[in-house]
C-alpha positions as CSV (number, residue, x, y, z in Angstrom):
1,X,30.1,-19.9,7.4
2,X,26.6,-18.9,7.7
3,X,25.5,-20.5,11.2
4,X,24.4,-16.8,12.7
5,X,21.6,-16.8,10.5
6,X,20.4,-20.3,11.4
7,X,18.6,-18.2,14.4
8,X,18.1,-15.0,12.5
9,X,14.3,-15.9,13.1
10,X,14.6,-15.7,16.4
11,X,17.3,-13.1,16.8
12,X,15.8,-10.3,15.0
13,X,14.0,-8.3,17.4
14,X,10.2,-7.2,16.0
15,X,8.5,-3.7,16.4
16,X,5.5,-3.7,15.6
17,X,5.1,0.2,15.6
18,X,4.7,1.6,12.3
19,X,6.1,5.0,11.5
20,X,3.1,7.7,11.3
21,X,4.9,10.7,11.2
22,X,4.6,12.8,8.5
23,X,6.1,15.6,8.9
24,X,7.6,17.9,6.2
25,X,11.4,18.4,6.6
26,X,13.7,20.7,5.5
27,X,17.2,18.8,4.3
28,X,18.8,19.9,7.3
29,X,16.2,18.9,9.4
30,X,16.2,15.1,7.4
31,X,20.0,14.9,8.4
32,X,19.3,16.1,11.9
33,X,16.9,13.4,12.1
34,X,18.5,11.1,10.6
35,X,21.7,11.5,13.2
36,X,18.8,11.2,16.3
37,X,17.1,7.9,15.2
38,X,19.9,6.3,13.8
39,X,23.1,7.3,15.3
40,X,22.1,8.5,18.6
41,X,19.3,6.0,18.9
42,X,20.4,2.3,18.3
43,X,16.6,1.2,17.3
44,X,17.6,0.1,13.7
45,X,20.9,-1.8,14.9
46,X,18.8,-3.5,17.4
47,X,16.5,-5.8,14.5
48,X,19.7,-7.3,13.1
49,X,21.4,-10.6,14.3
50,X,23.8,-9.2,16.9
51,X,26.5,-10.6,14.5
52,X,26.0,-7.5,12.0
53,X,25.7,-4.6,14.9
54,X,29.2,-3.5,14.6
55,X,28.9,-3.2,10.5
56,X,25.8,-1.5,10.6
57,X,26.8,0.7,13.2
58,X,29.7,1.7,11.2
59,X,27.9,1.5,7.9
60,X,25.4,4.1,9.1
61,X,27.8,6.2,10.8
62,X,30.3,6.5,6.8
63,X,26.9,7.2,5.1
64,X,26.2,10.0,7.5
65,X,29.8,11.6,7.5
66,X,29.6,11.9,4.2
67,X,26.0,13.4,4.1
68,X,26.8,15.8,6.9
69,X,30.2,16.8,4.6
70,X,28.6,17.6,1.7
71,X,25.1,18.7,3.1
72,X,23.4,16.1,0.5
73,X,20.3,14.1,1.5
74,X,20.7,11.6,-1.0
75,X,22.8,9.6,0.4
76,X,21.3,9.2,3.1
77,X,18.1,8.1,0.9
78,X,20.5,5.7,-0.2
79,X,21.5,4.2,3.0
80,X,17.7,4.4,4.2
81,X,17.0,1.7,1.4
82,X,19.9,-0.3,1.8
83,X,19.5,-1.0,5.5
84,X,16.1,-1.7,5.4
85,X,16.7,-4.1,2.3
86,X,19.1,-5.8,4.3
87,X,16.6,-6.0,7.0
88,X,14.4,-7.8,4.4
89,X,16.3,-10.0,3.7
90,X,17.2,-11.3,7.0
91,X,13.9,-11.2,8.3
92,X,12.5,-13.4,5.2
93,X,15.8,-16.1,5.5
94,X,17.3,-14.9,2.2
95,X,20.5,-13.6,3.0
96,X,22.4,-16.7,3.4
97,X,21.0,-18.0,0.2
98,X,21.7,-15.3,-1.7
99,X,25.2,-15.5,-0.5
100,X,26.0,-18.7,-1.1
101,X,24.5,-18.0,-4.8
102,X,27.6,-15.7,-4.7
103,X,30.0,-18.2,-3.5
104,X,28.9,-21.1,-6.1
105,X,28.9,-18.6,-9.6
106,X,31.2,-15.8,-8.7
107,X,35.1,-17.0,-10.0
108,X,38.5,-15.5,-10.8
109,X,39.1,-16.1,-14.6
110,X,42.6,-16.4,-15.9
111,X,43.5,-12.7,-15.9
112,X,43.1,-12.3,-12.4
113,X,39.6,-10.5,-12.9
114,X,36.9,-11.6,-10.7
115,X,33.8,-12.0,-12.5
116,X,30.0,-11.4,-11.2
117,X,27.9,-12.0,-14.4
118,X,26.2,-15.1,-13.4
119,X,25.9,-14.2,-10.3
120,X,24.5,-11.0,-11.3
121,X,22.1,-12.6,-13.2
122,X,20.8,-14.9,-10.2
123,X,20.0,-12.3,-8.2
124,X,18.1,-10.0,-11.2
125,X,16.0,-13.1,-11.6
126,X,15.5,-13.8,-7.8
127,X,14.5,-9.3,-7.7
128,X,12.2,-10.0,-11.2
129,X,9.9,-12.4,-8.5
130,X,10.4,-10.6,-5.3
131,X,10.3,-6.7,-6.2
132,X,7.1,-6.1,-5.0
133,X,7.4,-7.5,-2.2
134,X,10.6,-6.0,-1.2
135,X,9.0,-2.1,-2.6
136,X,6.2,-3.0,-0.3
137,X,8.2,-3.5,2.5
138,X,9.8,-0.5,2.1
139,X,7.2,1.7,2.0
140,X,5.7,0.1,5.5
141,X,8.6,0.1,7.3
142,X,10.9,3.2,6.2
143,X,9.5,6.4,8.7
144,X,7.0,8.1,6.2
145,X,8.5,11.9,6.5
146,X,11.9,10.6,4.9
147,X,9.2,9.2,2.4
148,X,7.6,12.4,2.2
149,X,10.8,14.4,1.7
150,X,12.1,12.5,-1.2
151,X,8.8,12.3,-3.0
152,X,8.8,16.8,-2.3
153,X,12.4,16.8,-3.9
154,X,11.7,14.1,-6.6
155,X,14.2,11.7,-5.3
156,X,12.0,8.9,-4.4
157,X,13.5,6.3,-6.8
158,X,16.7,7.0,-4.3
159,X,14.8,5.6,-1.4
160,X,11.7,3.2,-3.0
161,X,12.5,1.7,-6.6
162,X,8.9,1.6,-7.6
163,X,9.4,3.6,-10.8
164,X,12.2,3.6,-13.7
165,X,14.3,7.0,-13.9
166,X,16.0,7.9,-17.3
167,X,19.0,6.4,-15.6
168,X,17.8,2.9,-14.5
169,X,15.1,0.7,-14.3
170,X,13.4,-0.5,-10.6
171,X,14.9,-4.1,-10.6
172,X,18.6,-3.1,-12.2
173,X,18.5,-0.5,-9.1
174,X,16.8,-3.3,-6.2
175,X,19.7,-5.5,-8.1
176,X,22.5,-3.6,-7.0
177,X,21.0,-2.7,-3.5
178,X,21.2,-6.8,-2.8
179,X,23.9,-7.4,-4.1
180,X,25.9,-4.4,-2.1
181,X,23.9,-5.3,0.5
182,X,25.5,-5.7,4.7
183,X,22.9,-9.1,4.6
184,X,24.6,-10.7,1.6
185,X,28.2,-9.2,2.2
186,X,28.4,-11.3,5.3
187,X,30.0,-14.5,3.3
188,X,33.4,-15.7,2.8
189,X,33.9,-14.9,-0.2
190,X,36.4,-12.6,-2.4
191,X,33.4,-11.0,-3.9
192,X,33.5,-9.2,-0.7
193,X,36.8,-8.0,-0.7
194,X,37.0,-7.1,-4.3
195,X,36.4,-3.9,-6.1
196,X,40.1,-2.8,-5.6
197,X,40.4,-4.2,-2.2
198,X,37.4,-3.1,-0.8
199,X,33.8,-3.8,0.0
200,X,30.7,-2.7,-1.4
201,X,30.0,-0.5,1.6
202,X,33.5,0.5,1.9
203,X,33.1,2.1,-1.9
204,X,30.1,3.5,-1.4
205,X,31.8,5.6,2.0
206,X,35.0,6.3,-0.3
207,X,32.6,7.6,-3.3
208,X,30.8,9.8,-1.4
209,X,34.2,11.9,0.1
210,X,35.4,11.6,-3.9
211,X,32.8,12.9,-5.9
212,X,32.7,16.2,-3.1
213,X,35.1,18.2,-5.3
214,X,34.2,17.0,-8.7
215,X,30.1,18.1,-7.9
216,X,31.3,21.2,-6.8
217,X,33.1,22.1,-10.0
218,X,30.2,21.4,-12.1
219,X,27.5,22.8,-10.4
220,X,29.7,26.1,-10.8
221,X,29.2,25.0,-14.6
222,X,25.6,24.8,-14.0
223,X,25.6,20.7,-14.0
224,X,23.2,18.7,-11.5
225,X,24.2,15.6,-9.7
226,X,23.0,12.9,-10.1
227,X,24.2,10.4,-8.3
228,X,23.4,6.6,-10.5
229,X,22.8,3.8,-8.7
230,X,24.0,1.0,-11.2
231,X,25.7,-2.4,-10.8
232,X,29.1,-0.5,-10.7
233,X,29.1,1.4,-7.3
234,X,31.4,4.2,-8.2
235,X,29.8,5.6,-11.3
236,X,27.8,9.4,-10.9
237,X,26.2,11.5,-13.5
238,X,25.5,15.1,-14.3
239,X,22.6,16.8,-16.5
240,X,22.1,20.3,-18.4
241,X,19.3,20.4,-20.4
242,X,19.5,17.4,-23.0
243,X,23.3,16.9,-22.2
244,X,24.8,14.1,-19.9
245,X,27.8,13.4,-18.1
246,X,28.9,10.1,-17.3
247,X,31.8,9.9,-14.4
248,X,33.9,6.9,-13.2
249,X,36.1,6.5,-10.0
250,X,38.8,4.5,-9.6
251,X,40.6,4.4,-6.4
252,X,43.4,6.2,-6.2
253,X,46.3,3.6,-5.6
254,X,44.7,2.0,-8.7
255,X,45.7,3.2,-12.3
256,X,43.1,2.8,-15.3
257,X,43.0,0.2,-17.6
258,X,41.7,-0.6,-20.5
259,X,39.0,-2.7,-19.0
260,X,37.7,0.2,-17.1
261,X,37.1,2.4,-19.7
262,X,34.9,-0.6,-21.3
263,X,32.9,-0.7,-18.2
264,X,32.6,3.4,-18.6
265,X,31.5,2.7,-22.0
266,X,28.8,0.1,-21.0
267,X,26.9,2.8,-18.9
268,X,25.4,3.0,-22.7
269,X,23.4,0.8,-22.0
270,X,21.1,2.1,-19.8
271,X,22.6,6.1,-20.3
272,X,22.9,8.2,-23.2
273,X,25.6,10.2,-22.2
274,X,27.4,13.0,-24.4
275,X,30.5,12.9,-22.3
276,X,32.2,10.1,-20.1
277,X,34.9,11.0,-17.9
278,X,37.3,8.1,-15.9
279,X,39.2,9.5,-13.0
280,X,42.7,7.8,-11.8
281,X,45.7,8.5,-10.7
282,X,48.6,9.3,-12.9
283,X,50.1,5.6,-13.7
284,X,48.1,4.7,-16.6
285,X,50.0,3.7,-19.2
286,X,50.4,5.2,-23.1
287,X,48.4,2.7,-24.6
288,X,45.3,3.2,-22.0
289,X,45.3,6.4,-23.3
290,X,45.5,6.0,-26.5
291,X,42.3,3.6,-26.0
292,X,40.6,6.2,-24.3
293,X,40.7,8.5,-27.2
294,X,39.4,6.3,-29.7
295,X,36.7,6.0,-27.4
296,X,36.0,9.3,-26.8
297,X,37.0,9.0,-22.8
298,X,38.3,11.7,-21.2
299,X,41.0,10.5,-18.9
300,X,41.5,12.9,-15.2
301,X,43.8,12.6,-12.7
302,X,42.2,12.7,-9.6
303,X,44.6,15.6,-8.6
304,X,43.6,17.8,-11.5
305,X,39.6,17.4,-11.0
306,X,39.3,21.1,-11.1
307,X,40.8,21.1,-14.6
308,X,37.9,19.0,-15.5
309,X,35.7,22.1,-17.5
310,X,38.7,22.7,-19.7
311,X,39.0,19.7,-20.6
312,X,36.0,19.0,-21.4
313,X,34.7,21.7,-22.5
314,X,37.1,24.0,-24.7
């Protein structure tokens, strides 16, 4: 299962040139940059074991589509840390571990549900040892203007987790980077091909064409983004002065349950949020809604995200 990374030692190609460009860039300068040295220029790709070149390729290339869509420079950030995370963890021989961590203490129970808790706790104590190491990395290896440009638009915790945010804490973010990592997805295991029938990456890609529509209603309400990077992949946030809104996606062939508006209602945890939203299709069933309302969830249809201010609001 794991036999390409026997001679990841030897397969991962070293350059020893460190970035020293530190250039100030404009957003749309960052994204034109980022298309020329990692679309265009197949630098990055070339580190990896040949056996991940095709899903970093593509990995890169969903991350930028989505960036160049919606003209927003964090996800890119986003990628930036993942990739070079994953690089990490190749380079150091942890990947396979990791991944057979996953195999051994992630399980189906009874209902059908897979669950990651002990798993997820492995790897938060593995990140409690290893986070300055892996911030450390980061900052040496990821080009310093990128650097530079999320530490002028205060969005450094998307691309080094050196610092908590009032949404989450260095190691619950370094967490969730490892364990939606491309290193640790390549496993045989149906962690991978869970979350509703897709990947970690292949969420992240889908997230970023969903939430297009639903940031653009409420920054016309004077909301900002901000995009959370928890251990559930499709959950975003907006602020207005002391008020937060917490948003959950679902994909759209999947209707809500009662489970996921639990999971909406765990953000508490590490977000104070004054309303939570869970957007679905329209096949949820009486009950779930029902639930919802005792919880104080507001439950959207995906196809009525631009009714989303009055219902929440009036």
């Amino acid at each position: 299962m794991f036999n390409f990374f026997k001679k990841m030692n030897s397969e991962v190609k070293s350059d020893k040139s460190k970035p020293t460009d530190n250039q100030i860039l404009s957003s749309a300068d960052f994204i034109n940059s980022f298309n020329r040295e990692y679309i265009d220029d197949k630098t990055i790709i070339q580190k990896f074991p040949a056996e991940l070149d095709e899903k970093i390729e593509s990995y890169l290339a969903e991350f930028f589509q989505g960036a160049s869509e919606r003209r927003d420079c964090t996800l890119l950030l986003t990628c930036l840390k993942e990739i070079y995370i994953s690089l990490w963890l190749i380079k150091n021989g942890y990947a396979e571990v990791i991944a057979s961590k996953a195999d051994e203490l992630c399980y189906r129970d009874e209902y059908g549900d897979l669950r990651i808790e002990k798993y997820q706790k492995e790897v938060a104590s593995f990140v409690s040892r290893k986070s300055n190491e892996i911030i450390n990395f980061l900052k040496a290896e990821i080009p310093k203007k990128y650097q530079t440009y999320a530490q002028r638009k205060n969005l450094y915790h998307f691309i080094i987790s050196d610092c908590s945010t009032d949404f989450i804490t260095p190691e619950e973010d370094l967490t969730s980077a490892i364990i939606g990592s491309l290193a640790v997805s390549f496993f045989d295991s149906e962690l991978d091909s869970d979350q509703q029938g897709q990947s970690p990456q292949d969420l992240k890609a889908l997230e970023s064409k969903l939430i297009g529509p639903v940031v653009d209603v409420f920054g016309v309400l004077g909301w900002e983004y901000v995009p959370c990077e928890s251990l559930d992949l499709n959950i975003i946030a907006f602020t207005k002065m002391e008020e937060v809104v917490v948003v959950k996606f679902l994909l759209p062939t999947f209707a809500a349950k009662k489970e996921n508006i639990d999971e909406l209602i765990d953000t508490e945890k590490y977000l104070l949020s004054s309303y939570k939203v869970l957007l679905t299709n329209e096949d949820f069933d009486e009950d779930v809604s029902d639930y919802a309302n005792e919880k104080s969830v507001a439950i959207i249809s995906l196809s009525n995200i631009e009714l989303i201010d009055k219902i929440l609001f009036e």
